[in-house]
C-alpha positions, 0 to 999 in steps of 0.5 A: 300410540303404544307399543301394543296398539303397533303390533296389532295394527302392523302384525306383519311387520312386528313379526318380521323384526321379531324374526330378525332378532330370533335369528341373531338370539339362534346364532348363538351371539352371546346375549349380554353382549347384544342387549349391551349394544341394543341399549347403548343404540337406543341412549344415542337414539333417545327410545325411552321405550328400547331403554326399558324394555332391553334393560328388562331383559338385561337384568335378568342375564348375568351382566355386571349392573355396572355396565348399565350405569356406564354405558354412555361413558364406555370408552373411559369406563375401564369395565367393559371388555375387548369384544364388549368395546368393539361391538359398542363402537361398531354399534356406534358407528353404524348407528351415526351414519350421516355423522360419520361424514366418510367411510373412516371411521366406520372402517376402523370400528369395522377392523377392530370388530373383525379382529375379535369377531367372525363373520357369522358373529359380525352379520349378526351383529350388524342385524342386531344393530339394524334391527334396535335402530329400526325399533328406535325410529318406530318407538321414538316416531310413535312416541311409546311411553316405557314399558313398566320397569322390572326388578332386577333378577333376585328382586335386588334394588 
């Protein structure tokens, strides 16, 4: 199964997600910001599929490459900043649920994403998160193989 064969096969709710993340786009959370998170979700979820398609996307916003290249190493890289970091870690958080045992540490996340973020910014940043953990699931269950990569934005290498 390919990611083309899903969507004309379950249309409705390929559209339906797809409605989600047009209003998390409409809410005017910054974009970079939540293509960061959508990528760091889908390295802790392993989707190849979600790892291409938002680096697709990312490349073509003004993000500092580097951010791609460490991502997985966040917390040490030094490069990311105050609301990228909360974001990321509440990302993580709601992400590991069944990891995260008690209510602690997804708490702490929480207080310092509401500490740079406002409810608006952190509902739809929570939409974001449940929406590329939905996406994961579909792409890693059905086994879609990536789609092509894209050059980065000016056809630098």
């Amino acid at each position: 199964m390919d990611f083309q064969n899903f969507t004309q096969l379950a249309p409705d709710v390929y559209a339906s997600l797809g409605g989600v993340s047009k209003a998390v786009t409409a809410s005017g959370l910054d974009k970079a910001l939540v293509e960061l998170v959508k990528l760091r979700v889908s390295q802790i979820n392993g989707c190849a599929f979600c790892l291409q398609f938002h680096l697709n996307i990312a490349r073509k916003l003004d993000i500092d490459p580097r951010k791609f290249d460490l991502l997985a190493g966040w917390r040490d890289a030094g490069l990311y900043t105050e609301r990228e970091r909360a974001a990321l870690d509440w990302a993580e958080a709601l992400t590991r649920l069944a990891d995260a045992g008690t209510p602690g540490p997804r708490d702490a996340a929480l207080a310092r994403a509401r500490a740079v973020f406002d409810e608006k910014e952190l509902v739809n940043l929570a939409a974001a998160v449940a929406t590329i953990n939905a996406w994961n699931r579909i792409a890693v269950g059905l086994h879609f193989p990536p789609p092509p990569a894209e050059a980065p934005r000016g056809g630098q290498q």
